[in-house]
Short mmCIF file of the C-alpha atoms (twelve columns), coordinates in Angstrom:
data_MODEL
# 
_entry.id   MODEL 
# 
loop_
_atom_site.group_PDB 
_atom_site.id 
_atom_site.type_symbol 
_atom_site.label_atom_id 
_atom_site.label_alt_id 
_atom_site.label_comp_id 
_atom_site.label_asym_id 
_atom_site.label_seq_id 
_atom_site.Cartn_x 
_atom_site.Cartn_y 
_atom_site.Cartn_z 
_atom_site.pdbx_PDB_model_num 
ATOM 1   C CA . UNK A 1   0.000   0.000   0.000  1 
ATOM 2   C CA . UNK A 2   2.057   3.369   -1.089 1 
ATOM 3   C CA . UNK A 3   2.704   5.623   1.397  1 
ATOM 4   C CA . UNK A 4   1.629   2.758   4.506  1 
ATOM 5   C CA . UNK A 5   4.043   -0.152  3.424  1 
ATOM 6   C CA . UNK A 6   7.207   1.929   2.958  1 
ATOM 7   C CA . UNK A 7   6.317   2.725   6.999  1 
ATOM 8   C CA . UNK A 8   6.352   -0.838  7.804  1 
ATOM 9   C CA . UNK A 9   10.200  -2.616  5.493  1 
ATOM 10  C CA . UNK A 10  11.364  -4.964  7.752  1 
ATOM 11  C CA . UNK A 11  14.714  -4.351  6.512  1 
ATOM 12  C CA . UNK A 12  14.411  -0.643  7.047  1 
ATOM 13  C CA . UNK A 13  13.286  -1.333  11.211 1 
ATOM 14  C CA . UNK A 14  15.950  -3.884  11.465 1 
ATOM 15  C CA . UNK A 15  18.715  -1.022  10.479 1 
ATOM 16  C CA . UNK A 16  16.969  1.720   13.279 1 
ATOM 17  C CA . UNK A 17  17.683  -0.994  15.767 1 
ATOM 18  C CA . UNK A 18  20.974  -2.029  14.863 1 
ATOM 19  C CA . UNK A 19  21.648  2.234   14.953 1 
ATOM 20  C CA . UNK A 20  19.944  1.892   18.538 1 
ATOM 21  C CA . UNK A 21  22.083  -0.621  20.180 1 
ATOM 22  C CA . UNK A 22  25.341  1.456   18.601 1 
ATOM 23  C CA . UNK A 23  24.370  4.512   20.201 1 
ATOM 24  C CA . UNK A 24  22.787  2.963   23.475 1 
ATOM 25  C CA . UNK A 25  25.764  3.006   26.561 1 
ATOM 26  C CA . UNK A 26  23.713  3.094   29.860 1 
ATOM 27  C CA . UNK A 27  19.667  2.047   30.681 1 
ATOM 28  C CA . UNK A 28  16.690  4.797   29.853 1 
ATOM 29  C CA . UNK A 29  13.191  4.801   29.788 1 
ATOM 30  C CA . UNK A 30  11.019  6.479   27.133 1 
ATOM 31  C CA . UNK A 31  7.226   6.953   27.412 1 
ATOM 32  C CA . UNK A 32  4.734   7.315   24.648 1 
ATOM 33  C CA . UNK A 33  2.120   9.504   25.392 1 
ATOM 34  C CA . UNK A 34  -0.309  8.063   22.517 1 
ATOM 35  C CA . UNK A 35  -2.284  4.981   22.573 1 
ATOM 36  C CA . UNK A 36  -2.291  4.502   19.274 1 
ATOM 37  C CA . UNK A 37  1.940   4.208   19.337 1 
ATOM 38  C CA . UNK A 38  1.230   1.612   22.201 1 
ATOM 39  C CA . UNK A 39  -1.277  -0.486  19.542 1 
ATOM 40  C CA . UNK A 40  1.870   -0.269  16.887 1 
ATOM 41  C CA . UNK A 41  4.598   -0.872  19.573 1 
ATOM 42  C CA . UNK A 42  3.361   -4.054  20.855 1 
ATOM 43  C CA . UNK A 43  1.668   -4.846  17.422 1 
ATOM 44  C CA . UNK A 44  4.929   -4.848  15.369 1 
ATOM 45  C CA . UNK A 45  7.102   -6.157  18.738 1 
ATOM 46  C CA . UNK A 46  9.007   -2.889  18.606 1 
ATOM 47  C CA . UNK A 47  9.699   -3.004  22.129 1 
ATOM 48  C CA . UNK A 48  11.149  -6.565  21.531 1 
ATOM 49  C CA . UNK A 49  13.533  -5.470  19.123 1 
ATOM 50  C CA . UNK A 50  15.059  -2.815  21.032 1 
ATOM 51  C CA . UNK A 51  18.360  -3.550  23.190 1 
ATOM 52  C CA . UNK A 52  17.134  -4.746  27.189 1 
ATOM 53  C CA . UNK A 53  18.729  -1.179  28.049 1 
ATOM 54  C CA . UNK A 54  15.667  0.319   26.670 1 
ATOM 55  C CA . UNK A 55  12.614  0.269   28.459 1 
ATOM 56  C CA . UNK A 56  9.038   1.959   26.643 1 
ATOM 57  C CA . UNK A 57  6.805   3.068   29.276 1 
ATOM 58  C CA . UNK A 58  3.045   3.435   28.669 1 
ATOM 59  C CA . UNK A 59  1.483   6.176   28.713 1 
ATOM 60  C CA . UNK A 60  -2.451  7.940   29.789 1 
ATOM 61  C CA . UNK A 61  -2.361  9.266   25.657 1 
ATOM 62  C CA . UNK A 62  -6.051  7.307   25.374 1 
ATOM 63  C CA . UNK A 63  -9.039  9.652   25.890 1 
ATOM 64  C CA . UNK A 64  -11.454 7.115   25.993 1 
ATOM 65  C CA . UNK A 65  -9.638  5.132   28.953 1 
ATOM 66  C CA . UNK A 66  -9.524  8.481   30.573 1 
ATOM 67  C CA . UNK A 67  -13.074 9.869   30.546 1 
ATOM 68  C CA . UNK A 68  -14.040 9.338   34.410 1 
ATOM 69  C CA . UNK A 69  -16.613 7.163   35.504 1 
ATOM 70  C CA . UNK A 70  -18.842 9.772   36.930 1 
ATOM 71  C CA . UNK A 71  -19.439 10.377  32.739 1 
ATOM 72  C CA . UNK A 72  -19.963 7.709   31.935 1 
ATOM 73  C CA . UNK A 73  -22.513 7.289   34.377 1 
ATOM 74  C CA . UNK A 74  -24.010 10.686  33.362 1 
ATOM 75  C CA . UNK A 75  -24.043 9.258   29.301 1 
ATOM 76  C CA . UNK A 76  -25.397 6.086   30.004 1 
ATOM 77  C CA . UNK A 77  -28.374 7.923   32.362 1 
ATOM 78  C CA . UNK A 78  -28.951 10.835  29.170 1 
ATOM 79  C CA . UNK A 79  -29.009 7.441   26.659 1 
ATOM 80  C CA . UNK A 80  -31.738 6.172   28.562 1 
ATOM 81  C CA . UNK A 81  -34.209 9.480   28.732 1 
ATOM 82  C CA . UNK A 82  -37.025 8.948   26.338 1 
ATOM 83  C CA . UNK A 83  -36.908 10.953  23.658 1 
ATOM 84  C CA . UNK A 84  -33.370 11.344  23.050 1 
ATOM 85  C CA . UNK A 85  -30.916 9.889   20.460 1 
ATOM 86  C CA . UNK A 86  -27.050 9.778   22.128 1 
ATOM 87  C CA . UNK A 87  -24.524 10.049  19.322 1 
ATOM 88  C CA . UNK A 88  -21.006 8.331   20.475 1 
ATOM 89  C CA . UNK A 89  -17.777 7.445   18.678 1 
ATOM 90  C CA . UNK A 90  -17.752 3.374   18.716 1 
ATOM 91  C CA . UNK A 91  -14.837 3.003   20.840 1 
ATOM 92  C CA . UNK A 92  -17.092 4.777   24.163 1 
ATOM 93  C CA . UNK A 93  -20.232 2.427   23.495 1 
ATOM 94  C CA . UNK A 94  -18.768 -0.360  26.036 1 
ATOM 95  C CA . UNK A 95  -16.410 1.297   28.300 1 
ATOM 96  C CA . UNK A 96  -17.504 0.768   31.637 1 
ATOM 97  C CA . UNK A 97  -19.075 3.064   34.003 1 
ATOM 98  C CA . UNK A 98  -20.326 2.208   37.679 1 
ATOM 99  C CA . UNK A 99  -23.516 0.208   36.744 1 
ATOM 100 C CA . UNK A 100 -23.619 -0.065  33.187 1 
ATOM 101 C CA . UNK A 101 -22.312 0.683   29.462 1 
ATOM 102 C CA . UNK A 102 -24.034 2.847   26.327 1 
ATOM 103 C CA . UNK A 103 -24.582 -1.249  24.611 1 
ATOM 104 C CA . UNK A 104 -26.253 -1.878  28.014 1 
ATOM 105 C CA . UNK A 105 -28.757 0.909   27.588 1 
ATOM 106 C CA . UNK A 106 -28.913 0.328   24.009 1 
ATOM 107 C CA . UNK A 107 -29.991 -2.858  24.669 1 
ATOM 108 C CA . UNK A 108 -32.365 -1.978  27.140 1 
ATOM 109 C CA . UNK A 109 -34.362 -0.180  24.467 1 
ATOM 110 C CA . UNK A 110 -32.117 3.303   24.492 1 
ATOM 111 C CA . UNK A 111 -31.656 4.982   21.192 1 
ATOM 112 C CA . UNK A 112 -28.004 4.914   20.905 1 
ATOM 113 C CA . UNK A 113 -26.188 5.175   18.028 1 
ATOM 114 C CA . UNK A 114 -22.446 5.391   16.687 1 
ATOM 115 C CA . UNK A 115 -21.047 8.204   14.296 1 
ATOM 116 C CA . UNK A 116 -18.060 9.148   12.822 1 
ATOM 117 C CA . UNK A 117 -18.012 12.693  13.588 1 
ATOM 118 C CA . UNK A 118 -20.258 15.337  15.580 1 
ATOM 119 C CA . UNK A 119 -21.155 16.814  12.312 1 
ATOM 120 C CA . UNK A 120 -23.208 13.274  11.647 1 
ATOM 121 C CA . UNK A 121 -24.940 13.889  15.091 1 
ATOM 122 C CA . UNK A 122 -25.901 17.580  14.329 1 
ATOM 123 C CA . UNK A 123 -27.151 16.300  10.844 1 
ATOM 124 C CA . UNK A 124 -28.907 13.959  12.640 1 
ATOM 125 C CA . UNK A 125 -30.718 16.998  15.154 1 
ATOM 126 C CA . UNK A 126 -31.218 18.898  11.602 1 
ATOM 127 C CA . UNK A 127 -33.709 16.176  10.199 1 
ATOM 128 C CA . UNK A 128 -35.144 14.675  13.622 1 
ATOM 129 C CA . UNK A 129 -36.566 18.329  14.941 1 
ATOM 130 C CA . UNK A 130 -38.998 16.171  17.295 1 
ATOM 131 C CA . UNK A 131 -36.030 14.016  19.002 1 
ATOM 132 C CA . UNK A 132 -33.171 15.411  21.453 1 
ATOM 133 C CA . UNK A 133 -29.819 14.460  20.132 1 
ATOM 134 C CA . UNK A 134 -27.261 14.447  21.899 1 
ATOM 135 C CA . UNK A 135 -23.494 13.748  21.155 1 
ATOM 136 C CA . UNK A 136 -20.526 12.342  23.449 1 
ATOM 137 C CA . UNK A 137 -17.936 14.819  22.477 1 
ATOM 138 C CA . UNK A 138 -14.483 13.168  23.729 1 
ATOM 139 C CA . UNK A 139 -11.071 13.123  22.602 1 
ATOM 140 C CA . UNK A 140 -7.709  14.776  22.831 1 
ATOM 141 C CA . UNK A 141 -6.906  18.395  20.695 1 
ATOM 142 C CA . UNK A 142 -7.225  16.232  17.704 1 
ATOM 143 C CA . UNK A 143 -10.849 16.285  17.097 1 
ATOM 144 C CA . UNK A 144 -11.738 19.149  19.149 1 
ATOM 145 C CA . UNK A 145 -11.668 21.455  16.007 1 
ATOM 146 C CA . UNK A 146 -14.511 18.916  14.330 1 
ATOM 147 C CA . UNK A 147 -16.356 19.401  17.875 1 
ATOM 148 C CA . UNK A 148 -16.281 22.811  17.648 1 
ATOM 149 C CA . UNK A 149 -17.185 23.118  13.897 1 
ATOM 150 C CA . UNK A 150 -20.383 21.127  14.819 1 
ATOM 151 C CA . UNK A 151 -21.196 23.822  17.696 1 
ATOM 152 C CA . UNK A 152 -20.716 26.561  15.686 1 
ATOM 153 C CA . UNK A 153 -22.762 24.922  12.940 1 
ATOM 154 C CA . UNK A 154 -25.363 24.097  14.932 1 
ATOM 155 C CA . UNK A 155 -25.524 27.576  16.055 1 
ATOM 156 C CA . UNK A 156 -26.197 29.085  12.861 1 
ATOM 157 C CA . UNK A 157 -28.816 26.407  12.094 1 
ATOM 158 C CA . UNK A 158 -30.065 27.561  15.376 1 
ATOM 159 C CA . UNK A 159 -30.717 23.950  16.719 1 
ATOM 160 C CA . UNK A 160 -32.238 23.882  19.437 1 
ATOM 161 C CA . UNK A 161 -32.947 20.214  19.898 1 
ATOM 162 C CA . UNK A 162 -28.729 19.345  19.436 1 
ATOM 163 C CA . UNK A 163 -26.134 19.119  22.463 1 
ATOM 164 C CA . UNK A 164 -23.204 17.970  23.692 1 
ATOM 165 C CA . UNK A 165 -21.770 15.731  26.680 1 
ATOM 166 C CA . UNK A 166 -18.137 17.756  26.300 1 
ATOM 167 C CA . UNK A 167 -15.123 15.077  27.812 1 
ATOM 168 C CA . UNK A 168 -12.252 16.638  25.483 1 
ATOM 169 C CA . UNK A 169 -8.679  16.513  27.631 1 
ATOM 170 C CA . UNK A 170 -5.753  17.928  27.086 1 
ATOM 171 C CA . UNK A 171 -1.997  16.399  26.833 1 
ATOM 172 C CA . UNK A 172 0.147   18.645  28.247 1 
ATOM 173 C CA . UNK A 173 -0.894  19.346  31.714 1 
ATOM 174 C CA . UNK A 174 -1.335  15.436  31.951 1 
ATOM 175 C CA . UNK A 175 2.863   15.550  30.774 1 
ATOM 176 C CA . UNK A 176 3.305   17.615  33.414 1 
ATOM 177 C CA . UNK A 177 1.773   15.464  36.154 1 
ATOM 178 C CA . UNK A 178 3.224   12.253  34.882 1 
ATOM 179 C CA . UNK A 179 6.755   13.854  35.178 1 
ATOM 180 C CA . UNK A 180 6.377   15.791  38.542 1 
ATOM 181 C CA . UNK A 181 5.744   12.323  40.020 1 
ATOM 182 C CA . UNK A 182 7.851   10.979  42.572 1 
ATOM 183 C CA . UNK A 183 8.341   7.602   41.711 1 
ATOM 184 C CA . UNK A 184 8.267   8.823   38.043 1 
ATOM 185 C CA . UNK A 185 10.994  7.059   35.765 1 
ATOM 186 C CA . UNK A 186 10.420  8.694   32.805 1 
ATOM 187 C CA . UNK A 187 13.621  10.106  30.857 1 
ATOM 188 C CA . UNK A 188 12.492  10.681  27.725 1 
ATOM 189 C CA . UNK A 189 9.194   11.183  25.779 1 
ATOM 190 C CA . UNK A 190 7.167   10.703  22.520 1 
ATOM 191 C CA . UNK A 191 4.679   13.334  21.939 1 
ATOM 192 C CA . UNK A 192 1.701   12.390  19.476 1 
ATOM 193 C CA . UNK A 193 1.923   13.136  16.127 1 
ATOM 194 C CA . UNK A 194 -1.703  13.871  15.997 1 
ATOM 195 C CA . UNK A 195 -2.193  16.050  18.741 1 
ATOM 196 C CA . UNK A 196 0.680   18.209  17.101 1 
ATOM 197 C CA . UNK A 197 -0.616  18.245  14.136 1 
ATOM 198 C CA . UNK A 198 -3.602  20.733  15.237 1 
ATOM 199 C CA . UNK A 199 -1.517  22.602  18.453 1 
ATOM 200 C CA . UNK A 200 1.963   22.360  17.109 1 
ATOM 201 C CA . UNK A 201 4.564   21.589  19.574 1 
ATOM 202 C CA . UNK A 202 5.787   25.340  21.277 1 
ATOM 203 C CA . UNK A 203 3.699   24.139  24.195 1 
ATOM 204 C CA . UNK A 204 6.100   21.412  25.011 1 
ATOM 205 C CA . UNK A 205 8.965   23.661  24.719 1 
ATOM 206 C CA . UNK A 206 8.743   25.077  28.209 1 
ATOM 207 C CA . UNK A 207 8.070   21.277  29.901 1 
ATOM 208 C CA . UNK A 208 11.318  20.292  28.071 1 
ATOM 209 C CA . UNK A 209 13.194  22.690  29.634 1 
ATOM 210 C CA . UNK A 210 11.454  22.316  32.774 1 
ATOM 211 C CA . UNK A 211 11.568  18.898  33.487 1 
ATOM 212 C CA . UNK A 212 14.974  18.379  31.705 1 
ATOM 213 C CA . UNK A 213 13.731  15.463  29.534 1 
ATOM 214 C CA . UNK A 214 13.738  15.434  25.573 1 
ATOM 215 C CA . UNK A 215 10.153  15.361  23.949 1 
ATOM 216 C CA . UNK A 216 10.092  13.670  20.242 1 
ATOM 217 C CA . UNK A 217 7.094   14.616  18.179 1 
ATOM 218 C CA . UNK A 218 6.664   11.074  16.702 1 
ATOM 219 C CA . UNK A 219 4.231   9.575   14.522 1 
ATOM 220 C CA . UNK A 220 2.697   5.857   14.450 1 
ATOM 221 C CA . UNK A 221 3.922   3.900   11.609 1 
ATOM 222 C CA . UNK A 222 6.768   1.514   12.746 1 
ATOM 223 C CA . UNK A 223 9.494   3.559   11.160 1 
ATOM 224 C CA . UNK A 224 8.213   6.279   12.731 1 
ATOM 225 C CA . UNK A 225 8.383   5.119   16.574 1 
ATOM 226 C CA . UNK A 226 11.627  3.359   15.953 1 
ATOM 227 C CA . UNK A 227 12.817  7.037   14.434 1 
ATOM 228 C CA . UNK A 228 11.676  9.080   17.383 1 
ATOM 229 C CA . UNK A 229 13.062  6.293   19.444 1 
ATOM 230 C CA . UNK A 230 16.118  6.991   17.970 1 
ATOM 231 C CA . UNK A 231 16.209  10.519  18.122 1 
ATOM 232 C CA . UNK A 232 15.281  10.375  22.293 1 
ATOM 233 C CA . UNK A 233 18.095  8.546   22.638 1 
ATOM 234 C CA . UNK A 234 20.329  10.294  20.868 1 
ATOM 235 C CA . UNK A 235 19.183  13.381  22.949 1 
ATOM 236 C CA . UNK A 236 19.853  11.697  26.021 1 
ATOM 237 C CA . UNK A 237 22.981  9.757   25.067 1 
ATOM 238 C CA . UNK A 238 24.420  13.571  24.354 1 
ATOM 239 C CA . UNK A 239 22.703  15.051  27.424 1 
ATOM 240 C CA . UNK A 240 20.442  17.102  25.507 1 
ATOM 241 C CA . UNK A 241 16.527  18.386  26.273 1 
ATOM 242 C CA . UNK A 242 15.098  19.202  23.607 1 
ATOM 243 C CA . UNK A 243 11.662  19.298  21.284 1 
ATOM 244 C CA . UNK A 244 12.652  17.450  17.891 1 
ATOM 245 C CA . UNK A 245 9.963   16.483  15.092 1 
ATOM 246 C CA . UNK A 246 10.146  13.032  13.581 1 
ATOM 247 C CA . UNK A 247 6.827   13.756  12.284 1 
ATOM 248 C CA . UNK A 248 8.006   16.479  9.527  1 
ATOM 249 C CA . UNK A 249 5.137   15.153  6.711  1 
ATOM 250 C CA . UNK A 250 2.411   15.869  8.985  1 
ATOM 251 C CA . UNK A 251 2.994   18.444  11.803 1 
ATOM 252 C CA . UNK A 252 4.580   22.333  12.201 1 
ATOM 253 C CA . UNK A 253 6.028   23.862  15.171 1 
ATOM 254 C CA . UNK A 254 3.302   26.220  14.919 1 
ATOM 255 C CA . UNK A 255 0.144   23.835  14.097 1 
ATOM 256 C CA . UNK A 256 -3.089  24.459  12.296 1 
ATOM 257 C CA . UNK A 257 -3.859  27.980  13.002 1 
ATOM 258 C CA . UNK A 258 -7.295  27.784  11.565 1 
ATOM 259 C CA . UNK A 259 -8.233  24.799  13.956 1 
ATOM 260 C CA . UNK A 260 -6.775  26.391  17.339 1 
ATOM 261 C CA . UNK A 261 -9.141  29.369  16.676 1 
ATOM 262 C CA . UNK A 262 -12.163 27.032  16.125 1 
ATOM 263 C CA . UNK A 263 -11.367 25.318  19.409 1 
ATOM 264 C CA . UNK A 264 -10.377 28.771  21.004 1 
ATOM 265 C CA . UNK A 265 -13.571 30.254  19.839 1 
ATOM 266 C CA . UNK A 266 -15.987 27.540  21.007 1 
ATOM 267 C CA . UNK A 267 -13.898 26.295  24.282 1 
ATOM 268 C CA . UNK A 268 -12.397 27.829  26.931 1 
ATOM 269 C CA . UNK A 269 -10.445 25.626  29.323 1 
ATOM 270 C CA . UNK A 270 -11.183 23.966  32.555 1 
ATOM 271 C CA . UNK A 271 -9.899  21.505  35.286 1 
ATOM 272 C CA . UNK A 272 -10.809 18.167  34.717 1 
ATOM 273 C CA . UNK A 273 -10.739 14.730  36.161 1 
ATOM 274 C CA . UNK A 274 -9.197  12.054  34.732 1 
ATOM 275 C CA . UNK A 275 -10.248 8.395   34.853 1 
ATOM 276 C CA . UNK A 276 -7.496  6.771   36.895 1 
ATOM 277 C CA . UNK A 277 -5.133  9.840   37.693 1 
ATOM 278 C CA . UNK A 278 -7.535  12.177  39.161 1 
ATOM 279 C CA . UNK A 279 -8.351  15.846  39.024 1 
ATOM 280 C CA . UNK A 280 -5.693  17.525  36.405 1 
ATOM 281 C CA . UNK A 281 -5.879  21.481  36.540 1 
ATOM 282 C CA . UNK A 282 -6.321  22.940  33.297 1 
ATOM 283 C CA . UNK A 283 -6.866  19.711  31.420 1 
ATOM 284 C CA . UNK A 284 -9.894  19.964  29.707 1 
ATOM 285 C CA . UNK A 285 -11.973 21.584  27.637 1 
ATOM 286 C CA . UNK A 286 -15.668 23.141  28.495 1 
ATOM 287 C CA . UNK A 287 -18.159 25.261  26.227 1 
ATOM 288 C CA . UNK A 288 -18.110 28.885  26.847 1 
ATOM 289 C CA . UNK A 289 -21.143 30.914  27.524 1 
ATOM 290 C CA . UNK A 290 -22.194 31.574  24.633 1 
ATOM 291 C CA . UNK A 291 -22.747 28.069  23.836 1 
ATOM 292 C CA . UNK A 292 -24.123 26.784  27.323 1 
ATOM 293 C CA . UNK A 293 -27.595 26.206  25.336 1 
ATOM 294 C CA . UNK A 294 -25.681 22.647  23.627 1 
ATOM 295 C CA . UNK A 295 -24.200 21.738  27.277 1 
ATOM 296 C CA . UNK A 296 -26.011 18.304  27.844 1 
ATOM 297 C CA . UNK A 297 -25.525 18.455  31.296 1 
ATOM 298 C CA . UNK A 298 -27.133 21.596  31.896 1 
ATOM 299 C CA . UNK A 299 -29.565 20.735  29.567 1 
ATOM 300 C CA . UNK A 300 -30.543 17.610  31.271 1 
ATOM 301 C CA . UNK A 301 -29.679 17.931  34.728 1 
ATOM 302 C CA . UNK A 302 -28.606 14.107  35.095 1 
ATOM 303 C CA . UNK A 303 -26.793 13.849  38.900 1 
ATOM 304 C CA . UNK A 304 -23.471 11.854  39.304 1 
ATOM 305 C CA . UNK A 305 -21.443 10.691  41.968 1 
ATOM 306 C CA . UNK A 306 -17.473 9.687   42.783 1 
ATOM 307 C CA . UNK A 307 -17.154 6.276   42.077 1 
ATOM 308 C CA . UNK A 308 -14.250 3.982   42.775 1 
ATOM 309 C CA . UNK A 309 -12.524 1.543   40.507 1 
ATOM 310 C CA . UNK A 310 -12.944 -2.100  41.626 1 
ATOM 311 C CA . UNK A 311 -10.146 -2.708  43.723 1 
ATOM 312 C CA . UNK A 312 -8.620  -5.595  41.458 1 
ATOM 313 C CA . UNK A 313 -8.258  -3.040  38.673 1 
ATOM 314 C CA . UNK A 314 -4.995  -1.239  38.348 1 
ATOM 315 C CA . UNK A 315 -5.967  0.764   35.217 1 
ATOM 316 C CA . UNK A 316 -4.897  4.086   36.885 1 
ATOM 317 C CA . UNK A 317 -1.123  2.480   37.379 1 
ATOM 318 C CA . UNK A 318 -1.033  1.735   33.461 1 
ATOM 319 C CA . UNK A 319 -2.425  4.695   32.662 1 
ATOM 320 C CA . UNK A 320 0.430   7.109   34.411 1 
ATOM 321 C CA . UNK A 321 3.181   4.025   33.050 1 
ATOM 322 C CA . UNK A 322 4.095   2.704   36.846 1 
ATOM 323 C CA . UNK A 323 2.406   -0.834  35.592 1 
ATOM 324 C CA . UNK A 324 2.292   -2.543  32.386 1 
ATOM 325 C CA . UNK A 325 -1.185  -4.807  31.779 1 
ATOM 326 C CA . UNK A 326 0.050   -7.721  32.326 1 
ATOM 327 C CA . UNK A 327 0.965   -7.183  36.065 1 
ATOM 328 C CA . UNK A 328 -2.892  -6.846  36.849 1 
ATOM 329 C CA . UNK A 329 -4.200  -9.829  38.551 1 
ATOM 330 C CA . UNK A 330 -7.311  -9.405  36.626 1 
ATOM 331 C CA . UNK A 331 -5.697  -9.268  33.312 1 
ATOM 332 C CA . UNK A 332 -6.761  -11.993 30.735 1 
ATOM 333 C CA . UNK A 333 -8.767  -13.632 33.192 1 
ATOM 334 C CA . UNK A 334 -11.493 -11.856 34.982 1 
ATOM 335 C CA . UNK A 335 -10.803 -9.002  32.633 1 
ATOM 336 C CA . UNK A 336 -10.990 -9.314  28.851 1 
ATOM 337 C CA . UNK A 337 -12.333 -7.063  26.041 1 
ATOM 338 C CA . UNK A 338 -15.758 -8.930  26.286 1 
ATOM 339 C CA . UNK A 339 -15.821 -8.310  30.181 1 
ATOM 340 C CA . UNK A 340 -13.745 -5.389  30.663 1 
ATOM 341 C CA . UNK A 341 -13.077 -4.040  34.357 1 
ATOM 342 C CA . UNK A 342 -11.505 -0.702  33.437 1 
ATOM 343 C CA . UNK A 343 -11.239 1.380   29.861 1 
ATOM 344 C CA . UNK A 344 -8.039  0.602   28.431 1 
ATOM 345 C CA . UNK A 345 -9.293  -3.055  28.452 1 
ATOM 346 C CA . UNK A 346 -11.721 -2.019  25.865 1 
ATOM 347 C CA . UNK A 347 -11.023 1.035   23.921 1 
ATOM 348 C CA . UNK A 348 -8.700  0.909   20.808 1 
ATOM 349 C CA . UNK A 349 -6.160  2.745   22.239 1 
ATOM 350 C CA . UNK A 350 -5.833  1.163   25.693 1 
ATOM 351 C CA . UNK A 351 -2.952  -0.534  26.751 1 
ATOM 352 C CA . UNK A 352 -4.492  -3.577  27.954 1 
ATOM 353 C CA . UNK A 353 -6.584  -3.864  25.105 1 
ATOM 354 C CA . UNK A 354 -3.167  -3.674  22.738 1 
ATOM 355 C CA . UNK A 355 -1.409  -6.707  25.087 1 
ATOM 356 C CA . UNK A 356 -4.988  -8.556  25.097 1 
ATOM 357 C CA . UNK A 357 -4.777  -8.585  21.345 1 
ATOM 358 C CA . UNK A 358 -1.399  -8.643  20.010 1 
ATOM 359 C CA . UNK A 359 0.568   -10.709 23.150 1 
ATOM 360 C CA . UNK A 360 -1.969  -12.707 25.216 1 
ATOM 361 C CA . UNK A 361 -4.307  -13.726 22.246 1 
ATOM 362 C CA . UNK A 362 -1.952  -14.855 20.187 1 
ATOM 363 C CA . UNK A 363 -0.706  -17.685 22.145 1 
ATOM 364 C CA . UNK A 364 -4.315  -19.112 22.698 1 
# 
């Protein structure tokens, strides 16, 4: 397949790693902030092929497994309201929340549906005037811009009957709280080649130099990890802290102007809590004023509650890279993708999912 297959010569990732264990002279870590570099990491064995001096840590770059509990409760009780058709992304529809899951209510007679984009779900409020739709807006910077293009839209059709459950989070302050960890071992990082595509990378620039560790922009083709691997390495290797792009075909230091404004126009940000890590100051992002007529839980008043993780669950370790899956007890065995316990069991970007698949399955 041109331009996916030249990502993905053998011979071309067996000469990174041979450049890798040249240039490697003491142990470091690396974490990738993305889930969808985890999914090609443990996919392709990339972590297998690199020198045992080189450990990948995983890291909470998976919106889905991150989207707290209380939400989902507050989804799956707005799914079930008569009258209303809930919009979600596929990946959401069987994460679990305290009770139950957007299938469950689905299948309890709820009107939920999956789209591919917000602008399907205001579409959808455009030709069912009589229905309430409503749409689980969630996901890093990288499809906040479609988000807020479906706002603004929806706006000018003046839709009255459209709103939004708004989850988007934001990677940097989440960086920032991985790395001021004590027990955190993370030397280096991959930043995700998405993200920077719409926001650039100048915002890790100043958490470089801060924490002292070099941040790759890296994208998710095998080549490309193995390249970014290589690059963090030769960073540290030379005692260097810097922000280097790998990703050079996709993303500019400055990012996509047009979509920052969108978001910046629509969003303003807030604190938000994060499904296994907690409350992150300035994490997310929230509708502003203007828009509070498509806030879905204004508009429907649906109460939630804290709610703890089962105890057996260590998806909150995973998720901030202290724990890989495999060291849950639950893994594989009380925990699969058909009975998942926490969100990274389930979502395509988790990291449990990704060792589920591509490790444990396998050797069934």
């Amino acid at each position: 397949m041109k331009y996916v297959s030249e990502y993905r010569d053998k011979e071309s990732a067996l000469k990174y790693t041979g450049l890798i264990r040249k240039l490697v002279t003491r142990e470091w870590s690396i974490m990738e902030v993305c889930g969808g570099q985890t999914h090609s990491i443990v996919k392709y064995g990339i972590d297998r092929l690199l020198p045992d001096s080189v450990t990948l840590i995983h890291g909470p770059g998976c919106p889905v497994c991150v989207t707290p509990v209380e939400l989902i409760d507050q989804a799956a009780a707005i799914a079930g309201l008569e009258n209303v058709i809930f919009c979600s992304f596929g990946d959401m529809l069987r994460v679990p929340g305290s009770c139950s899951d957007l299938l469950r209510v689905k299948a309890s007679g709820g009107d939920v549906r999956m789209v591919y984009s917000p602008v399907d779900a205001m579409h959808m409020a455009a030709v069912n005037p009589g229905k309430e739709i409503v749409f689980f807006a969630v996901g890093f910077e990288t499809t906040a811009p479609v988000t807020a293009a479906a706002i603004l839209q929806a706006e000018h059709l003046d839709l009255d009957n459209f709103s939004m459950l708004v989850s988007h989070v934001l990677v940097p302050p989440a960086i920032e709280i991985v790395l001021s960890g004590e027990d955190c071992a993370v030397q280096g990082l991959l930043a995700a080649g998405h993200v920077c595509t719409v926001m650039g990378y100048t915002e890790y620039e100043p958490i470089a130099e801060k924490y002292c560790v070099p941040i790759v922009v890296t994208g998710f083709e095998p080549l490309d990890i193995l390249e970014g691997i290589h690059m963090c390495l030769k960073q540290l290797e030379e005692g260097r802290t810097d922000v280097e792009n790998q990703y050079l075909r996709a993303v500019s230091r400055e990012g996509n102007r047009a979509a920052i404004e969108i978001m910046r126009s629509v969003f303003e940000i807030t604190d938000r809590k994060w499904r296994g890590i907690g409350r992150i100051p300035g994490s997310g992002f929230r509708l502003r004023e203007r828009f509070s007529r498509f806030d879905a839980g204004k508009k429907f008043k649906v109460s939630s509650h804290e709610v703890d993780e089962p105890e057996i669950c260590i998806s909150g370790e995973v998720l901030r890279g202290n724990k890989k899956p495999f060291e849950c007890a639950a893994f594989g065995k009380v925990c699969t993708p058909e009975h998942p316990l926490g969100a990274p069991m389930v979502s395509s970007e988790g990291a449990c999912a990704a060792y589920y698949r591509y490790r444990l399955a396998r050797k069934k």
